[in-house]
ZANU-325517 format. One record per residue (C-alpha): residue in three letters; x negated, y, z negated. Coordinates in Angstrom, 2 decimals, always signed. Layout:
BEGIN
R   code        c1        c2        c3
R    Ala         X         Y         Z
...
***
This chain:
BEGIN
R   code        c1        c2        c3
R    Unk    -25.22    +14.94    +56.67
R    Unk    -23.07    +13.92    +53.74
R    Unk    -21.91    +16.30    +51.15
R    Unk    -20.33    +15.80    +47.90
R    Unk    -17.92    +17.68    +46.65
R    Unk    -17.42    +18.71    +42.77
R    Unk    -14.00    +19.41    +41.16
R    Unk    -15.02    +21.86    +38.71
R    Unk    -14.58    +25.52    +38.78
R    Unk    -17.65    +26.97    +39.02
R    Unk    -18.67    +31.18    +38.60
R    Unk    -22.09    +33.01    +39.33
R    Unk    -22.68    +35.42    +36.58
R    Unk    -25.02    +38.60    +36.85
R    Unk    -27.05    +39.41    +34.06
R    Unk    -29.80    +41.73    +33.06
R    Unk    -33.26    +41.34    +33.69
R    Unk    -35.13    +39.24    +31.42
R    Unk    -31.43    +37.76    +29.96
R    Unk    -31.23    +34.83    +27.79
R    Unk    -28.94    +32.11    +28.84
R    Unk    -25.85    +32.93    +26.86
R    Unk    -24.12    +30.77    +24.90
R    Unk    -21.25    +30.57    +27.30
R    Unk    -22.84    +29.79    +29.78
R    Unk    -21.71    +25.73    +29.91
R    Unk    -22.86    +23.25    +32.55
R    Unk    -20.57    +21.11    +34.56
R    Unk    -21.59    +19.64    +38.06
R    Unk    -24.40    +22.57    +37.82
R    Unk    -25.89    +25.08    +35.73
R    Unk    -28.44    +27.27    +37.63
R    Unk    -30.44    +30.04    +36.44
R    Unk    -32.55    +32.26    +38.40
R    Unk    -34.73    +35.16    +37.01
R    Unk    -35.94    +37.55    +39.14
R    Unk    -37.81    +41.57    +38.00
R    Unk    -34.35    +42.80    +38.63
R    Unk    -31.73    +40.67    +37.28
R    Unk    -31.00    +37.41    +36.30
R    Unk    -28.46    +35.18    +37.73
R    Unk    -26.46    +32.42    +36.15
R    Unk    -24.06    +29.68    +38.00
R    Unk    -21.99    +27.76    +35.17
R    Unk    -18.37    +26.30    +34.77
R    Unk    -16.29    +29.41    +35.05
R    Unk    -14.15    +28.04    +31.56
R    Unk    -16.14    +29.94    +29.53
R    Unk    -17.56    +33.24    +31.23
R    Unk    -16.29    +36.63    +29.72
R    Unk    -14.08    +38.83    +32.08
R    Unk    -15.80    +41.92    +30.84
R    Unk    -18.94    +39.99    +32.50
R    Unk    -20.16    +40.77    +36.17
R    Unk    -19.07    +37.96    +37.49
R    Unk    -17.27    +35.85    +41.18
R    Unk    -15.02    +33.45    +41.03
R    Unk    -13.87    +30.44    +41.70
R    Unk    -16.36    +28.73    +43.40
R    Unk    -16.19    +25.17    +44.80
R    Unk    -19.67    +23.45    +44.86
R    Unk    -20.86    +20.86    +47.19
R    Unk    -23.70    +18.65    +46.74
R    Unk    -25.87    +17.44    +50.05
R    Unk    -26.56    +14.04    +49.84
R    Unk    -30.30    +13.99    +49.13
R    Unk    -33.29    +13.40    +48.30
R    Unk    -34.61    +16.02    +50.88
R    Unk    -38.46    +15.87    +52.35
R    Unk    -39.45    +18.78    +51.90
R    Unk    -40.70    +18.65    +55.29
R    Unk    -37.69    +18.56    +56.65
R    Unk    -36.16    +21.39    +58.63
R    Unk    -33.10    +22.80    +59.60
R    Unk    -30.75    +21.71    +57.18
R    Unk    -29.24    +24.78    +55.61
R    Unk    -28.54    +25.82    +59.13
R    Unk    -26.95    +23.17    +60.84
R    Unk    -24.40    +23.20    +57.55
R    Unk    -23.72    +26.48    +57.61
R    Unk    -23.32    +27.55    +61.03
R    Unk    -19.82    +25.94    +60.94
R    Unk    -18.49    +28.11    +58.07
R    Unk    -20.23    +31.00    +59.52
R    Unk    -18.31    +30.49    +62.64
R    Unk    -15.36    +30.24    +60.58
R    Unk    -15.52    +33.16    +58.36
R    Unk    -16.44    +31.42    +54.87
R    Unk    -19.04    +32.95    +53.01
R    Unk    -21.81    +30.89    +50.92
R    Unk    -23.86    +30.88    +48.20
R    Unk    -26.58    +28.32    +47.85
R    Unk    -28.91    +27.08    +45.84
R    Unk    -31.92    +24.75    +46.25
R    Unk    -33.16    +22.04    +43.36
R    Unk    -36.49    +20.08    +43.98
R    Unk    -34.16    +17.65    +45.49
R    Unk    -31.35    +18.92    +47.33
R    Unk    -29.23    +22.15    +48.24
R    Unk    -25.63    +22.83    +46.91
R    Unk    -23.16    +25.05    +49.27
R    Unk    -20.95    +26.88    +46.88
R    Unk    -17.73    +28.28    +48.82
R    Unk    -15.13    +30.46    +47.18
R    Unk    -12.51    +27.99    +45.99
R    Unk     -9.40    +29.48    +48.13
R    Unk    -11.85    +28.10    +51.28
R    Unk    -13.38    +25.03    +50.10
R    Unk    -10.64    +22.71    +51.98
R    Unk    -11.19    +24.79    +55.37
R    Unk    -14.91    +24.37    +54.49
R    Unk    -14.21    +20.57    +54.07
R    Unk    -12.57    +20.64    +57.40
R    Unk    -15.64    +22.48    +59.42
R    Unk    -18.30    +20.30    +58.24
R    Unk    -16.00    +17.41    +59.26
R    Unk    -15.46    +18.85    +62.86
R    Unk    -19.41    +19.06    +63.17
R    Unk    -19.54    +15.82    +62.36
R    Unk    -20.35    +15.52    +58.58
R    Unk    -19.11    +13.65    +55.67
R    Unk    -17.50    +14.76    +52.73
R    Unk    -16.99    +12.77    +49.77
R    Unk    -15.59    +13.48    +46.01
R    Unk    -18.20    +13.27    +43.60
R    Unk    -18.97    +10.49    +41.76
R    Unk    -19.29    +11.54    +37.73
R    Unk    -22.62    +10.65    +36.90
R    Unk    -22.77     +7.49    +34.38
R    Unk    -24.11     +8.82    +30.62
R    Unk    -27.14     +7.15    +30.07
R    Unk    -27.25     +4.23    +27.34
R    Unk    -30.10     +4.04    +24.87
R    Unk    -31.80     +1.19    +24.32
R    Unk    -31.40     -0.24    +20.94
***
């Protein structure tokens, strides 16, 4: 697989359930939001989130190079089982098209260096191009 990985500093916030997003709360590679009956969970740039906030950080995200079928299987584990073996934790998320790994960011080189072993590729990411409108 190949992964991307983001330069920013990235948090995961806990809020209440039923939150609004705050106003904070500012994208960079990623801005995630999950709502469940019990809380409500928000990944941002960690710039901006509060210290009085329930909050980890820093967090290093990396991108896997996608689209992903749906149908496909597997994926999550065969990335993982590296840094598992090596004592990084994880947090992940899944978008309709791909899956981001986000590693503390004291472990993200050592991460780097496990998915290379197993025989992965990791890349900086590319900023994405702002779109031009059409005059």
């Amino acid at each position: 697989m190949k992964l991307m990985r983001y330069p920013e500093t990235l948090a995961v916030v806990k809020l209440g359930p039923g939150a609004d997003l705050p106003a904070w709360a500012e994208a960079s590679s990623i801005l995630s939001i999950t709502a469940t009956a019990t809380e409500t969970s928000v990944v941002c740039a960690a710039r901006s989130v509060p210290k009085k906030s329930v909050h980890q950080r820093p967090f290093t995200a990396f991108e896997v190079e996608g689209p992903l079928d749906f149908a496909l299987t597997g994926i999550l584990a065969g990335l993982l089982t590296p840094l598992a073996e090596a004592g990084i934790s994880v947090f992940t998320l899944s978008t309709f098209d791909t899956d981001w790994i986000l590693v503390p960011g004291g472990d993200a080189d050592r991460a780097e260096e496990e998915w290379r072993r197993s025989g992965h590729e990791v890349l900086p990411a590319v900023p994405a191009t702002p779109s031009r409108k059409k005059k």
